[in-house]
C-alpha positions as a printed Julia matrix, in Angstrom:
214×3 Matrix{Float64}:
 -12.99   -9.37   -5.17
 -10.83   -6.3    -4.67
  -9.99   -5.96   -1.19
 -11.37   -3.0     0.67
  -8.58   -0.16    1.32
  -9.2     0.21    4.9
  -9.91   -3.57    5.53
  -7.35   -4.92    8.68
  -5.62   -7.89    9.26
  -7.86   -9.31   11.61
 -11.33   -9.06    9.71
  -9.55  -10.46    6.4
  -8.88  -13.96    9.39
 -12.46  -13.45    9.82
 -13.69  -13.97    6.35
 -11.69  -16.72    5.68
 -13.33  -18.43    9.45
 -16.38  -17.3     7.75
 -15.87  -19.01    4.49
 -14.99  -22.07    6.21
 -18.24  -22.63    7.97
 -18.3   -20.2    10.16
 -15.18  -21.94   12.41
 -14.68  -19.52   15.6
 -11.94  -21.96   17.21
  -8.99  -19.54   17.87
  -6.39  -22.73   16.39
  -8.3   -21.64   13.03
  -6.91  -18.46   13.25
  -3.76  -19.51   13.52
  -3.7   -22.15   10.66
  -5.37  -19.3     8.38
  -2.12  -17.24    9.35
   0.51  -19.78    8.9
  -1.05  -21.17    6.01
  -0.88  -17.94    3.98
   2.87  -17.24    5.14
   3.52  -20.64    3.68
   1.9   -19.95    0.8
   3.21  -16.98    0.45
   6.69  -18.06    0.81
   6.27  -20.56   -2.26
   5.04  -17.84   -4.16
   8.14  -15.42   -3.31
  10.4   -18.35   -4.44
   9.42  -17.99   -8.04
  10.09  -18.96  -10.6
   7.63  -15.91  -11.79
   7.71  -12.52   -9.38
   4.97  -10.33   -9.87
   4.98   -6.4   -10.51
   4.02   -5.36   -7.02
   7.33   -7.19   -5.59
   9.66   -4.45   -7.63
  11.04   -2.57   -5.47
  14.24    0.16   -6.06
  17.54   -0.17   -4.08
  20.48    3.02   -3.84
  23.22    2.34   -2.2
  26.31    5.01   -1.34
  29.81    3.63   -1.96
  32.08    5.76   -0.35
  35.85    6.35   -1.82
  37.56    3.17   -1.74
  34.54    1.04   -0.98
  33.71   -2.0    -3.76
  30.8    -4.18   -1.91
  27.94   -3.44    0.0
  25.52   -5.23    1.58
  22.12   -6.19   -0.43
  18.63   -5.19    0.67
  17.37   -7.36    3.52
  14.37   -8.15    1.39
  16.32   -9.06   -1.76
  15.39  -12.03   -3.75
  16.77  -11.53   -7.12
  17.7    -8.42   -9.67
  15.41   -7.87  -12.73
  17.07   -9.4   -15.31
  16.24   -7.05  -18.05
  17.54   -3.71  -16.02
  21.21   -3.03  -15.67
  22.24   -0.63  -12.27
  22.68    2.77  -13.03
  25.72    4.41  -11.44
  25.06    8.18  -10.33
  27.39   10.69   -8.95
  25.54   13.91   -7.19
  22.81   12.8    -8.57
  23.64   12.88  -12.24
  23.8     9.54  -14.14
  26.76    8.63  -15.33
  26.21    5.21  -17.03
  24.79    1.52  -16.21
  26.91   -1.25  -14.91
  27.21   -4.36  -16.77
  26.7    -8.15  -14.93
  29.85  -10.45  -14.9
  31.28  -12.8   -12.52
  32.99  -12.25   -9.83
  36.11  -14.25  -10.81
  36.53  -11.75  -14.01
  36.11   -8.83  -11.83
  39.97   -8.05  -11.37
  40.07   -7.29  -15.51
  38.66   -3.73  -14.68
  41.11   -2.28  -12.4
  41.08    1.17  -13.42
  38.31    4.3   -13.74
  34.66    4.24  -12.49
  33.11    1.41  -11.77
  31.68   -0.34  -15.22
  31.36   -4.03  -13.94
  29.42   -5.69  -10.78
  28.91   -9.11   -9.31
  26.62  -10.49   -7.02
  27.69  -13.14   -4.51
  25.2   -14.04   -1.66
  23.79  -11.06    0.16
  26.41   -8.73   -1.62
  26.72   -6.5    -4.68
  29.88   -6.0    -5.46
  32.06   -3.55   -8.13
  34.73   -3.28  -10.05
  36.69   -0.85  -10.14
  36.43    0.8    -7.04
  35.2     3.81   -6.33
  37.36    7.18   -5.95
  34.56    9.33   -4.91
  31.25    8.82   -3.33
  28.68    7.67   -5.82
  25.3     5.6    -5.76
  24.24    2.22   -7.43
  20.34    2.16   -7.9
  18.65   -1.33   -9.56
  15.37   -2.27   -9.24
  15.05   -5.74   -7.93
  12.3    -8.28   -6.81
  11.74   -7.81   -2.86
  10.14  -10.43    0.0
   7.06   -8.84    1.57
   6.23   -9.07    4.94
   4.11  -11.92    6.72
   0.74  -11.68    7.27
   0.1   -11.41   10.79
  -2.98  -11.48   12.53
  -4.08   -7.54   14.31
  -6.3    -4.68   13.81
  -3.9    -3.03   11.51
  -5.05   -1.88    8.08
  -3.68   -4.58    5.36
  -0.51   -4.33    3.49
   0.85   -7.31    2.17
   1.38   -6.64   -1.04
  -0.44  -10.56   -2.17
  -3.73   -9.87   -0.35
  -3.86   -6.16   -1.52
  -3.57   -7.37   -4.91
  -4.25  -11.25   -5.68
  -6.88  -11.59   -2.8
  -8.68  -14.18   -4.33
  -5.99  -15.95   -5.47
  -4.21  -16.52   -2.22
  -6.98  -16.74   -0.33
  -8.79  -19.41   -2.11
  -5.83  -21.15   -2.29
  -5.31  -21.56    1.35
  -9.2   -22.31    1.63
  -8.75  -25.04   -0.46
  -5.89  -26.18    1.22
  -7.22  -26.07    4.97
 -10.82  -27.19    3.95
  -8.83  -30.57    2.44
  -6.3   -31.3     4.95
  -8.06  -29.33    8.59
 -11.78  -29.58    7.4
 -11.74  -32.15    5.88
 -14.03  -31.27    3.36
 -13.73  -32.58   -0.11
 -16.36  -30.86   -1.24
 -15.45  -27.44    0.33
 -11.96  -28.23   -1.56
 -13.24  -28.87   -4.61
 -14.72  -25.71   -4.86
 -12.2   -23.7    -3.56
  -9.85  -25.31   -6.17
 -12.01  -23.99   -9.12
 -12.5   -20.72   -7.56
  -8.29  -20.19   -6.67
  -7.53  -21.65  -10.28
 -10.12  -18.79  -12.0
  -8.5   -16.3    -9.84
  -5.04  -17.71  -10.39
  -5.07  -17.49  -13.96
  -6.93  -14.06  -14.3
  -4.11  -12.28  -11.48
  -1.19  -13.91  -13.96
  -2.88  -12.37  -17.05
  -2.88   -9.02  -15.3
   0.81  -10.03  -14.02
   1.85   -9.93  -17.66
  -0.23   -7.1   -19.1
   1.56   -4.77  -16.2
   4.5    -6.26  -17.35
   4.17   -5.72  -20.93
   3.14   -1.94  -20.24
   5.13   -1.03  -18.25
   8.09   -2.49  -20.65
   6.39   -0.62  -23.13
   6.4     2.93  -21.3
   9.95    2.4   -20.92
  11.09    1.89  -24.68
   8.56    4.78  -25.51
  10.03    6.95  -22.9
């Protein structure tokens, strides 16, 4: 199912009540949304992050500055990009991953070497006039919540079935109490499972593919 553009939060709570019988009790509603913020939240903690959560970071490092602060989203760096270090705009090279403790080897010219440690990026050596670090990097979305807002989670926009049969299965088991509802739900979340992680990879592949081409 491909979820309608201008479907809102609220009527997406709906079709889940509606999938579970028909439930109207207002409690449902609220399992339906925690349920899918859990989910959602094991999802986000890998150990596969799919195309949709890419999302592009600049940050401005003033003269004499060396760390800043990470995105608040962040979750991890794509390991197959290196951050490209631009000054007025032009590009001036890409900075290469090391730890932090080897850091203090590059003490002189523009920054060439970065660590990250915590909810920091940090560079070595340090900048002598402003310039900008942009990486691309795997961002948390932002919960599902339950209002007459037009949907944007990233997960129900583009692996509705997947996350919603999941939960289905998961509330008609343990809140239903339906075996049989579970069952079903299973099989339908595992089909959609393994046909969004198919597409995960093909979007993947091409879009690794437009960038060696480019």
């Amino acid at each position: 199912m491909k979820l309608s553009p201008t479907i809102t939060n609220s009527e997406v709570i709906k079709n889940l009540q509606i999938r579970l019988g028909d439930r109207k009790a207002p409690e449902l509603r609220l399992t339906i949304v925690y349920e899918l913020n859990v989910l959602l939240g094991q999802l986000e903690d890998g150990p596969v992050w799919p195309w949709f959560m890419v999302k592009t970071a600049s940050l401005t490092f003033l003269p004499g500055e060396y760390k800043k602060e990470l995105p608040a989203d962040f979750i991890l760096e794509l390991e197959e990009d290196q951050p490209a270090l631009l000054e007025q705009g032009v590009l001036l090279g890409f900075l290469r991953k090391t730890d932090v403790a080897h850091l203090s080897e590059f003490p002189v010219g523009p920054p060439s070497h970065y660590s990250i440690v915590g909810n920091e990026i940090i560079l070595a050596p340090v900048t002598t006039v402003e310039q900008t670090v942009e990486f691309r990097y795997y961002g948390a979305s932002t919960p599902v919540v339950d209002n007459t807002e037009v949907v944007t989670n990233p997960w129900l926009v583009n692996a509705y079935n997947f996350t919603t049969f999941s939960v289905l299965a998961h509330i008609a088991r343990h809140i239903v109490k339906s075996d049989e509802m579970a069952m079903r739900f299973d099989k339908d979340a595992a089909t959609a499972g393994k046909a969004f992680w198919i597409l995960d990879e093909a979007r993947k592949q091409a879009n690794a593919d437009y960038v060696i081409d480019d």
